[in-house]
C-alpha positions in Angstrom: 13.8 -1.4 8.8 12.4 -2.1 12.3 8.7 -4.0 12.9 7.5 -0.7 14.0 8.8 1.2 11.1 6.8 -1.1 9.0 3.8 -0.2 10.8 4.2 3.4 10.5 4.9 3.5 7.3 2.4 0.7 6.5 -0.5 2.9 8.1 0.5 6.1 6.7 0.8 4.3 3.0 -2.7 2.9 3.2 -4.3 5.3 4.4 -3.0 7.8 1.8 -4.3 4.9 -0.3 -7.4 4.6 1.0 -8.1 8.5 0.6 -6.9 8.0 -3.6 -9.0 5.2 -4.4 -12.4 5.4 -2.2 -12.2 8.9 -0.8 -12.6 7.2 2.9 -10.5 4.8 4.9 -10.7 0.9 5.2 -10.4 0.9 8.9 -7.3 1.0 10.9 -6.3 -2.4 10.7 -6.6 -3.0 6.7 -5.4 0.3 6.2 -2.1 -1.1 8.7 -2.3 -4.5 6.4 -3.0 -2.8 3.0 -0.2 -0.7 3.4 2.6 -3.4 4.8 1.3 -5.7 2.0 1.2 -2.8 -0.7 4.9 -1.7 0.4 6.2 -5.5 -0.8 4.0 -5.2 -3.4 5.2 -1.6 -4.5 8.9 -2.7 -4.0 8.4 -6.0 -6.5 6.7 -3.5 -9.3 9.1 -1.2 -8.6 12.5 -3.6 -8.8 10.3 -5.3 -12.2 10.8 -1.7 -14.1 14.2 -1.3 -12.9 14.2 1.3 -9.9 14.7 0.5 -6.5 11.9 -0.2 -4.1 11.2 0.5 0.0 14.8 0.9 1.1 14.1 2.7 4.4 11.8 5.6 5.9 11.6 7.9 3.4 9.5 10.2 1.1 10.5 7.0 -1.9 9.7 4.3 -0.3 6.7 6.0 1.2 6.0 6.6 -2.6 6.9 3.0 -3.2 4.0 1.4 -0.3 1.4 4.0 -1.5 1.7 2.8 -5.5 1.4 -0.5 -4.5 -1.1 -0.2 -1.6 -3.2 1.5 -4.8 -2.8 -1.7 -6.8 -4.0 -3.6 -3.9 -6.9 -1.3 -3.1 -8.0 -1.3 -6.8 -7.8 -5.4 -7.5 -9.4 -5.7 -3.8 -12.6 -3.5 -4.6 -12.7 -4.7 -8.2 -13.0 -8.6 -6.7 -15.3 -7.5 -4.1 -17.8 -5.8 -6.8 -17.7 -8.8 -8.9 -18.3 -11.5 -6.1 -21.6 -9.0 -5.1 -22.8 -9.9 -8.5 
């Protein structure tokens, strides 16, 4: 996939991500990074249980970045909450 491809669907995956977890967005550029990181993320979970992960721009791998942006989101807030304490 191209750099900007990765973006694109980096944005849209985290911000779909964003919305499932915490009902608002993270701000453009962690919602960019969340869902770039959570799309290598996705794809390792994904390969671990046997299926395939992000294999270009499409509705899976889309489905792929957005399962593992989640993950991210959910580890991030629950090591943010804990550090607060």
């Amino acid at each position: 996939m191209s750099f900007l491809a990765w973006i694109g669907l980096g944005l849209l995956a985290g911000y779909i991500a964003s919305k499932l977890v915490n009902r608002r967005g993270e701000g453009i550029l962690l919602d960019v990074l969340l869902g770039v990181v959570g799309a290598f993320a996705g794809g390792w979970l994904f390969h671990i249980f046997g299926s395939p992960g992000v294999n270009g721009l499409n509705l899976h791998s889309l489905l792929v970045a957005v399962v593992g942006s989640v993950v991210l989101l959910v580890l991030y807030h629950a090591v943010r909450r804990r550090r607060a304490w």
